[in-house]
Steps between C-alpha positions, in 0.01 A plus 500: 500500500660597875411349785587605869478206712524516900430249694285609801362396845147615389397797207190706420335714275237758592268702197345792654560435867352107402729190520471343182778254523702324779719193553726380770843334442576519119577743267432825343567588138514850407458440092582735272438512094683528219460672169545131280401254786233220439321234650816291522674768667230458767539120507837480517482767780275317698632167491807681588370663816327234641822288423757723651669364730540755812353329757719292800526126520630382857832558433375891445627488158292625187369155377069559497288689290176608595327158398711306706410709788124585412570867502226714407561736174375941493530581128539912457467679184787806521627630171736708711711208448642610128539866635820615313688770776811548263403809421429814697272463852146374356467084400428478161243209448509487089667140563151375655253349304151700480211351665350374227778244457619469900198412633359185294870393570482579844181290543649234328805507721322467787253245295812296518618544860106302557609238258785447784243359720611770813251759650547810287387832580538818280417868510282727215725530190487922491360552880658730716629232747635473850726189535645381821788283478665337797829367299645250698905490467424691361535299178449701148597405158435655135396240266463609107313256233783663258880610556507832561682679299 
């Protein structure tokens, strides 16, 4: 499991010209799904994110994570995240787990960023989305449940 974690001002996510999720300082995780992950994958992920510590103290050095700060957490499906470029011009996706597998652990991931106690919004696993993401830093950093290889 890949996560994409930027640490915003404020983020969105419209479905069809409707806002379906928004927070204001926090984070937004662009989570991806791998052929072979499971539901620990997704806890270890979340405690992760909502751990991480990219956030300034006083001294402007990264010492808070978004529970020490109260930041708000946008969970976004995007399997584009395991798109292999090696080869030729067009991604090749076959690292991404199918639906049928991403999405239960996609809910559950985000099941867990609740269990975190911070206002969590998410987007429609699937949906055509438009997310707006005001990265403030900007700040981004890859997290993986596994080492990549």
């Amino acid at each position: 499991m890949r996560a994409v974690v930027q640490r915003v001002s404020s983020g969105s996510v419209s479905i069809d010209g409707k806002m379906v999720g928004k927070i204001g300082t926090g984070l937004v995780i662009l989570l991806g799904v791998k052929n072979g992950d499971t539901e620990a994958d997704a806890k270890f992920l979340a405690d992760k994110c909502v751990n991480l510590r990219i956030f300034t103290d006083e001294a402007g050095k990264f010492n808070l994570s978004a529970l020490d700060v109260g930041g708000e957490l946008l969970a976004i499906s995007q399997f584009t995240l395991y798109g292999n470029t090696r080869k030729g011009r067009r991604p090749s996706f076959v690292e991404a787990a199918p639906p049928e597998i991403s999405e239960p652990l996609y809910e559950k991931f985000v099941e867990f960023l609740k269990q975190s106690g911070l206002k969590v919004a998410s987007g429609e696993f699937g949906a055509m989305m438009l997310v707006e993401i005001n990265n403030h830093g900007p700040v981004t950093i890859i997290v993986e449940s596994k080492e990549s290889a």
